[in-house]
C-alpha positions as CSV (number, residue, x, y, z in Angstrom):
1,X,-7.9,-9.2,1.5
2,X,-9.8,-6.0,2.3
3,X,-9.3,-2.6,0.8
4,X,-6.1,-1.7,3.0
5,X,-4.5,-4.5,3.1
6,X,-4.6,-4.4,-1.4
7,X,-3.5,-1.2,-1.1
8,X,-0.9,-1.6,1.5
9,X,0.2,-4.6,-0.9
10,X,0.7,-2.3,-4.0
11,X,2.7,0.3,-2.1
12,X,4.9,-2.5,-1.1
13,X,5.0,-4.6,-4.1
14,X,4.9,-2.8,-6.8
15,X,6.1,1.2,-8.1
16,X,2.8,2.6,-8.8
17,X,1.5,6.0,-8.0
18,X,-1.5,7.2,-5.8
19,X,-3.5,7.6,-8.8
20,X,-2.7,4.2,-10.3
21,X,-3.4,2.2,-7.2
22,X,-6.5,4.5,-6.4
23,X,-7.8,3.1,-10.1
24,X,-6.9,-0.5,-9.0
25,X,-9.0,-0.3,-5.6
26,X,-11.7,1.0,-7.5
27,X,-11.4,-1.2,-10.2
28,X,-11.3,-4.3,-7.7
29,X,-14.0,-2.9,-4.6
30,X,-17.7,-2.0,-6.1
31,X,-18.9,1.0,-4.4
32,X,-15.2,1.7,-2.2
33,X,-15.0,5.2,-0.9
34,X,-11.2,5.3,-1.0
35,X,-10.0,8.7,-2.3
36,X,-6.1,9.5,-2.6
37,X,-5.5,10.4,1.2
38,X,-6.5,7.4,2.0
39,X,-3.6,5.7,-0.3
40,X,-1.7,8.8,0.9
41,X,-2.2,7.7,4.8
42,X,-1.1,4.5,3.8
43,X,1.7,5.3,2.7
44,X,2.3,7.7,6.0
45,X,2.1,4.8,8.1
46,X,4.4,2.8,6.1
47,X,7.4,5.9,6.7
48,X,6.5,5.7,10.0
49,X,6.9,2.1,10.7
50,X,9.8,2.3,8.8
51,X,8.9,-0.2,6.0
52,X,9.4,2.2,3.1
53,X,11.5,5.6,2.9
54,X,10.3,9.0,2.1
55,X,10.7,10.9,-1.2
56,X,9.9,9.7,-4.5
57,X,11.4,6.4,-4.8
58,X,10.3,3.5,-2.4
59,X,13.0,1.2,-0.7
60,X,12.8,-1.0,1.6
61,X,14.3,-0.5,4.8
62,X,13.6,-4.6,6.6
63,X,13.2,-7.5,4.6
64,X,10.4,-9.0,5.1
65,X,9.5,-12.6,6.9
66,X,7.2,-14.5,5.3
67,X,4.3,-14.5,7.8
68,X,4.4,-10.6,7.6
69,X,4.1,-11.3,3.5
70,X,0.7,-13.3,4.2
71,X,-0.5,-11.1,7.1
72,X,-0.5,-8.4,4.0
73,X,-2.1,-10.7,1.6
74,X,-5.3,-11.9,4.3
């Protein structure tokens, strides 16, 4: 899985912030460059695809198939 698919997976999957997932990239990649716009255009591309809401709270707007799940997780 490389760097923007773990962080596309954390927006998705679970409710933690920029900063958190920030500390899990670097925690998980040696050397990254990933600074909080990148989460932050992650997450812009997510509204705009229409996989998660804007505002503070994320939803889902689809249900996911399972072949999308494991595209995420490759």
């Amino acid at each position: 899985m490389n760097i923007g698919q773990f962080i596309t997976w954390c927006i998705l999957n679970t409710t933690k912030t920029n900063t958190e997932i920030l500390e899990l990239v670097k925690t998980n990649y040696d050397g990254c460059k990933t600074s909080p716009a990148c989460i932050a255009w992650h997450k812009s591309k997510l509204r705009k695809e229409g996989k998660i809401e804007a505002g503070r709270t994320q939803k889902f707007s689809k249900e996911f198939t399972e072949e999308e799940l494991k595209a995420l997780a490759e």
